[in-house]
SELUMMAR-213025 format. One record per residue: x negated, y, z of N, C-alpha, C in turn. Coordinates in steps of 0.1 Angstrom, whole numbers, plus 5000, padded with zeros to 4 digits. Layout:
BEGIN
REC   n.u   n.v   n.w  ca.u  ca.v  ca.w   c.u   c.v   c.w
REC     X     Y     Z     X     Y     Z     X     Y     Z
...
This chain:
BEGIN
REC   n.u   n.v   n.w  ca.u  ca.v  ca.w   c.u   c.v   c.w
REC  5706  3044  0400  5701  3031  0397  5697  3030  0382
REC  5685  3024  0378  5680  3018  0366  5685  3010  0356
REC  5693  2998  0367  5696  2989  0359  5710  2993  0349
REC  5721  2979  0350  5729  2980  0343  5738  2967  0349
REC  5752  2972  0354  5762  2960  0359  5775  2960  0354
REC  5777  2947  0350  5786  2940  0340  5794  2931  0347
REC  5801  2933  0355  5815  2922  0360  5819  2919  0350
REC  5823  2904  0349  5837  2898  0344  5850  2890  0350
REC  5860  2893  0346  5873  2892  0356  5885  2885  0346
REC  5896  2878  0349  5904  2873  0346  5909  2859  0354
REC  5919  2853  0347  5928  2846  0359  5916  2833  0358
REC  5919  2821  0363  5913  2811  0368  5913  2805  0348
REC  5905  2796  0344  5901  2786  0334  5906  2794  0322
REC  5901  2810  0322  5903  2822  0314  5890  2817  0304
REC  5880  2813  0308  5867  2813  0298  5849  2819  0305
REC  5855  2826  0317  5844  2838  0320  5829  2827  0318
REC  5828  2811  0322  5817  2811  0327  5808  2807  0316
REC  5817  2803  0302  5807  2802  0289  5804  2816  0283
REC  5812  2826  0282  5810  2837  0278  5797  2843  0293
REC  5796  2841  0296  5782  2850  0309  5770  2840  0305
REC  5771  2831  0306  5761  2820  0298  5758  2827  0284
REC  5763  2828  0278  5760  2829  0266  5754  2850  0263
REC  5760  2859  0274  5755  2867  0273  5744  2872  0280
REC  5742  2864  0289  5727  2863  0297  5717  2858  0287
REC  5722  2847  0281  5710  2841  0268  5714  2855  0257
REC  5718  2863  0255  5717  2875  0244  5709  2886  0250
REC  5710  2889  0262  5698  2898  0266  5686  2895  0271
REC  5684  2885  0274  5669  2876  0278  5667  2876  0262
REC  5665  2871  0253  5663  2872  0242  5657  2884  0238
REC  5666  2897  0241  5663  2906  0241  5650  2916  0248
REC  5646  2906  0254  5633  2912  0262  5638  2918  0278
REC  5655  2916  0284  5658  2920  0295  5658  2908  0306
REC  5654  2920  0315  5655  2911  0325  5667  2909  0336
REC  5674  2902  0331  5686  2891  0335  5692  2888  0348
REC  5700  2891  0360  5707  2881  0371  5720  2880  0367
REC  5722  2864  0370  5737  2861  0370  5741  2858  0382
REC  5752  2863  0388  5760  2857  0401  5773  2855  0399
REC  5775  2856  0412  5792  2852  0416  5800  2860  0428
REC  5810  2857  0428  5818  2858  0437  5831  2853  0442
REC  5833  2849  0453  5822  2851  0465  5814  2842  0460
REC  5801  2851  0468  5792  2841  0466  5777  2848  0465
REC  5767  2842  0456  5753  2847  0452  5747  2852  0458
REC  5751  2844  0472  5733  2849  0479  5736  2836  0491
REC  5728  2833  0505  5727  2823  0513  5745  2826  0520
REC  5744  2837  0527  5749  2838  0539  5769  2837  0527
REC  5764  2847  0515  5777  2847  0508  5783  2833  0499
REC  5774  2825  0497  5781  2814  0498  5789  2806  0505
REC  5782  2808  0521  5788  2800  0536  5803  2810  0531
REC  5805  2822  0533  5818  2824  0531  5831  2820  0519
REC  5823  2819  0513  5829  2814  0496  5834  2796  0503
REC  5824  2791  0507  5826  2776  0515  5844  2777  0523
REC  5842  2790  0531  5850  2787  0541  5862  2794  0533
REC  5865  2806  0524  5874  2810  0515  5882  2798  0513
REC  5875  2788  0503  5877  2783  0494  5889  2764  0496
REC  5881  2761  0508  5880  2753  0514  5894  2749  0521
REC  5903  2739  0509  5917  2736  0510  5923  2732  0524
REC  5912  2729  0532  5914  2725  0548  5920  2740  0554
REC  5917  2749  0553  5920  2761  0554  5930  2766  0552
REC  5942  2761  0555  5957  2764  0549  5959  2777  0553
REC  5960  2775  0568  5961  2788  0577  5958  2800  0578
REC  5946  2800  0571  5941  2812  0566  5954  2824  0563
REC  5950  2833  0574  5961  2845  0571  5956  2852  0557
REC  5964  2860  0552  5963  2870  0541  5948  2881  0542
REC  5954  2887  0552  5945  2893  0558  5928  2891  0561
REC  5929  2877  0566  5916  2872  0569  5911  2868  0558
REC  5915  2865  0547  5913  2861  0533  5903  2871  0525
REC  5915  2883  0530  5906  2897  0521  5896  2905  0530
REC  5894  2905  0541  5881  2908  0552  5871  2893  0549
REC  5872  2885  0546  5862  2875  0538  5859  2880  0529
REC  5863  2880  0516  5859  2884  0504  5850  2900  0505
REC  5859  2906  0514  5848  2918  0516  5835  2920  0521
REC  5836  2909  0530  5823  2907  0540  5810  2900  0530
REC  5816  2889  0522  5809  2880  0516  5803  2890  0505
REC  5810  2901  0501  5806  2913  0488  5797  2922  0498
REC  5798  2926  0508  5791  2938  0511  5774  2932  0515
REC  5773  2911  0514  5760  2909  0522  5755  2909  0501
REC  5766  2905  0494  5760  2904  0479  5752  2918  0473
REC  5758  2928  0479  5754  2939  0475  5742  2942  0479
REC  5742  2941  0494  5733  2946  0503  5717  2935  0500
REC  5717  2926  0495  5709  2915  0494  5703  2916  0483
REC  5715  2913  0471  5711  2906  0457  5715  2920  0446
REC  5726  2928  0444  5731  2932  0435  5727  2945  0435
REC  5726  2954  0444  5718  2969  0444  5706  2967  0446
REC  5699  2958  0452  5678  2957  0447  5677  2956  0435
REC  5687  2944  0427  5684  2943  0409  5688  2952  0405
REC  5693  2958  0407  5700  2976  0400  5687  2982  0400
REC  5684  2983  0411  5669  2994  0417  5659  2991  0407
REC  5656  2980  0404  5650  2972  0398  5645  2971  0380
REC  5659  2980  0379  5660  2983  0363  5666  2967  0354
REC  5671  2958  0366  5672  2945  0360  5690  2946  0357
REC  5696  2935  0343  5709  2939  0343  5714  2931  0351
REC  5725  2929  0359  5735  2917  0368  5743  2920  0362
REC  5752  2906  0361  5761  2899  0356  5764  2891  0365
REC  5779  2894  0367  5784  2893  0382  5800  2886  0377
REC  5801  2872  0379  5815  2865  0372  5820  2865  0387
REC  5836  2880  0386  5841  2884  0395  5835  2894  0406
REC  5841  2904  0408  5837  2916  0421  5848  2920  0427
REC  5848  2935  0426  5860  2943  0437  5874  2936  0427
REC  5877  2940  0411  5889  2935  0411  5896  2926  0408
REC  5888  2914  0416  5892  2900  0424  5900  2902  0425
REC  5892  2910  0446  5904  2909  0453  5914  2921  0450
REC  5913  2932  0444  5922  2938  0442  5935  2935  0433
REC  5934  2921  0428  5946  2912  0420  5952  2904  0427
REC  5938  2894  0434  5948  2885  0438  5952  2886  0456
REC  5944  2894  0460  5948  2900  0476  5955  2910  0477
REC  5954  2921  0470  5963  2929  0466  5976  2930  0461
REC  5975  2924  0446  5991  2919  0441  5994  2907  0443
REC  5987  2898  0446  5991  2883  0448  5996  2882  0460
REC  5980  2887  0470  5990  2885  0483  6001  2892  0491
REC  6005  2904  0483  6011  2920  0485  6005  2926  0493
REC  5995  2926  0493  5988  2932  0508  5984  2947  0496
REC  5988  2950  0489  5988  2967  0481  5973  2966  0475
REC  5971  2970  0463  5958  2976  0453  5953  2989  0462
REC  5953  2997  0468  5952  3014  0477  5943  3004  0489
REC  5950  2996  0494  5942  2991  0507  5934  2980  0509
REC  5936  2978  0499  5919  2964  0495  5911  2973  0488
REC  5914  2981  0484  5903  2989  0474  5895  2998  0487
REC  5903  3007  0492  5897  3013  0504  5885  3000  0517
REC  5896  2992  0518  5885  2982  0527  5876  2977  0519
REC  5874  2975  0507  5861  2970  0498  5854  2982  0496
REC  5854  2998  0500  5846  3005  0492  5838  3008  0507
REC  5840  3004  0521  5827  2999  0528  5818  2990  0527
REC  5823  2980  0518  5814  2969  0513  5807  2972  0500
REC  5815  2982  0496  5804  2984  0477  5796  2996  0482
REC  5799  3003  0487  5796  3018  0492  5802  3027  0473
REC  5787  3027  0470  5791  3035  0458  5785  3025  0444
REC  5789  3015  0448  5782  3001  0438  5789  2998  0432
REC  5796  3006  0418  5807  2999  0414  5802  2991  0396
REC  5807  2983  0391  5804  2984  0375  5801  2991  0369
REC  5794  2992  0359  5788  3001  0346  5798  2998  0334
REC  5807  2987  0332  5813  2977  0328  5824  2966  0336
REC  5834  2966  0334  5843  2951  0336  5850  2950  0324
REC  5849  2935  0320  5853  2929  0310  5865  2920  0318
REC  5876  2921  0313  5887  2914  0314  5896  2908  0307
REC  5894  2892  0306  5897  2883  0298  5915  2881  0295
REC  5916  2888  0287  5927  2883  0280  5933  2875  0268
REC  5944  2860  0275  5947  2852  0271  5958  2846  0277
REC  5964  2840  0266  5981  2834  0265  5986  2825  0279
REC  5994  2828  0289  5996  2821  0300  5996  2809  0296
REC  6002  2799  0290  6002  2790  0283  5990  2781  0280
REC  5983  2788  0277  5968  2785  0273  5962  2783  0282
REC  5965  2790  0296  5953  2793  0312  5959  2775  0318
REC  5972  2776  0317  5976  2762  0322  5976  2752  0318
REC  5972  2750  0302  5967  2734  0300  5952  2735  0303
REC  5947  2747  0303  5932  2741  0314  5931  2738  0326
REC  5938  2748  0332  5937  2742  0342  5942  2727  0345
REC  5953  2721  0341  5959  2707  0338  5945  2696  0336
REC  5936  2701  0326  5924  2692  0326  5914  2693  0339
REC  5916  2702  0345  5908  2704  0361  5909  2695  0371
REC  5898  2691  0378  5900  2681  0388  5897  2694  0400
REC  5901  2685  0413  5891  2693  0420  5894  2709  0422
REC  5903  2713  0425  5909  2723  0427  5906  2730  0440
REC  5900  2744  0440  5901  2747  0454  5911  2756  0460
REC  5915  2762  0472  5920  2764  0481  5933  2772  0472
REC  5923  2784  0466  5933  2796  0458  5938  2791  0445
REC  5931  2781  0438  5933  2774  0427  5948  2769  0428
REC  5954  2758  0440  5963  2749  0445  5970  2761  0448
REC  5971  2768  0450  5986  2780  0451  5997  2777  0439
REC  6008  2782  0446  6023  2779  0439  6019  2790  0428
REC  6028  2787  0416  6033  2792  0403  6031  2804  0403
REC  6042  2806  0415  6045  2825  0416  6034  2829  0422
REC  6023  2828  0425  6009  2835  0431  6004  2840  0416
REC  5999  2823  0412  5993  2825  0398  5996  2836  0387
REC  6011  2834  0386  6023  2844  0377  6017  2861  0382
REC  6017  2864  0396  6019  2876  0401  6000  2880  0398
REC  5992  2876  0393  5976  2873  0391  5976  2875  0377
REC  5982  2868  0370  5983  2873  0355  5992  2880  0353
REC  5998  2884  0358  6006  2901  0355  5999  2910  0360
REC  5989  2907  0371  5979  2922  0377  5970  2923  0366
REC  5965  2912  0361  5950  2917  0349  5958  2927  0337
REC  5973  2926  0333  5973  2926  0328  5977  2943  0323
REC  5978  2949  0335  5980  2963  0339  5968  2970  0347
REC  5958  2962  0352  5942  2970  0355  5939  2979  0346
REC  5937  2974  0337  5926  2980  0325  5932  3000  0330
REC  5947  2999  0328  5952  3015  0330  5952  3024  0346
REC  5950  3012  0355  5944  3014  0369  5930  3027  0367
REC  5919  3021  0358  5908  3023  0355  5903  3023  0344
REC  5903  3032  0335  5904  3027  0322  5894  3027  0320
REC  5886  3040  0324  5865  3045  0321  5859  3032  0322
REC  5866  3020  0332  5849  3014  0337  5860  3002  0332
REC  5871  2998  0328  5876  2982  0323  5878  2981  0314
REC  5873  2971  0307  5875  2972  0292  5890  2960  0290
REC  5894  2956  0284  5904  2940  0285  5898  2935  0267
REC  5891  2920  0266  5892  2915  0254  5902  2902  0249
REC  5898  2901  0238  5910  2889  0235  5904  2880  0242
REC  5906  2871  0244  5897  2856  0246  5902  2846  0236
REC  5910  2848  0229  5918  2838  0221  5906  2840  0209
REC  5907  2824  0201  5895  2827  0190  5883  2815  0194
REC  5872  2815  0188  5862  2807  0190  5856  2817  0198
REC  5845  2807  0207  5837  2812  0220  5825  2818  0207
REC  5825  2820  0200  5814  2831  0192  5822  2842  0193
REC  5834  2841  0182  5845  2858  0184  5842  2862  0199
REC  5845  2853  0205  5850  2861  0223  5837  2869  0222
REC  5825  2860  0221  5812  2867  0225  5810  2875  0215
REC  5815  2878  0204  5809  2894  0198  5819  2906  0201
REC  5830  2900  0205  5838  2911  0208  5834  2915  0223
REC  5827  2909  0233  5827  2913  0244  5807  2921  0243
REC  5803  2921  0230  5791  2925  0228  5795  2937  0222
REC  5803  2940  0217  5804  2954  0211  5811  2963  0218
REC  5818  2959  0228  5823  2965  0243  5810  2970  0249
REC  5804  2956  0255  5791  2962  0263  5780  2972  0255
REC  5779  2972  0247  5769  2981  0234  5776  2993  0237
REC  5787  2995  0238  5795  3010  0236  5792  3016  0249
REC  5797  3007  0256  5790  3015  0274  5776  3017  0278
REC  5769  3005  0269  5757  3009  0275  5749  3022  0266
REC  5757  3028  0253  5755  3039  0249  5760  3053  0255
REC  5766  3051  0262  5772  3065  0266  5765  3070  0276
């Protein structure tokens, strides 16, 4: 593939969505040609699942059926939106991918990192990041934002100990994978964050 893909990952009201805003406006600038998505999510059919994920009426939702969503909703993202812009020579910028669910389905819901990884690599095939940036920042700090949050959805409203077991997985990834995860500070002004996560991406996209 031509292009160039840049996940960003970390716990909930970590910072990802001004930092991807602001590095999408740094390579458009640049003369590149630019997609931003989500997950779940970023395309028709992957939103409808992001809807039904998300969607606090959903209590019931087993573990299980949780993480066969998220994979299903990733394999139409790939198949659609994220390996044509690859083909493409275009860069994507993807806020959240595989180690989502490999944190919070995995270690959050103990359903094991080995077996979400294996059931998501029918959905990526061989689609994995060029780059993941993973936001690191003070537990303390993630929860008075969240505190200012209205409007919380399904995974958001989880007990303590979910959250707790989510920010203790980011915080041991990076050594899961080290080639393709980078971990930056997030603490600092939203300019630092963004030059430190620009001299990350500059080093990968040199090698």
């Amino acid at each position: 593939m031509n292009g160039f893909f840049i996940t960003f990952e970390g716990p909930d009201a970590c910072g990802k969505s001004t930092q991807i805003n602001l590095l999408k406006n740094y390579f458009q600038d640049k003369g590149y040609d630019v997609v931003v998505t989500r997950e779940p999510g970023g395309t028709l059919i992957s939103e409808k699942i992001r809807a039904l994920i998300l969607d606090k009426e959903n209590k019931n939702m087993s573990y299980k059926t949780e993480a066969l969503l998220y994979a299903a909703s990733r394999a139409q993202h790939i198949d659609e939106l994220i390996k044509p812009s690859l083909l493409q020579g275009k860069i994507v910028i993807c806020d959240r991918f595989i180690d989502s669910s490999l944190i919070y389905q995995g270690i959050g819901r103990n359903l094991g990192i080995d077996k979400i990884y294996n059931l998501n690599l029918f959905a990526i095939e061989d689609t994995l990041p060029d780059i993941t940036i993973i936001f690191q920042i003070e537990e303390e700090e993630i929860q008075r934002r969240k505190n200012r949050r209205k409007n919380l959805d399904r995974l958001e409203c989880e007990k303590d100990e979910f959250h707790k077991k989510v920010y203790e997985g980011y915080k041991i990834l990076k050594d899961i994978y080290p080639e393709r995860i980078k971990n930056v500070d997030a603490n600092g002004t939203v300019k630092q964050v963004h030059e430190r996560i620009i001299k990350l991406i500059q080093n990968a996209m040199e090698k």
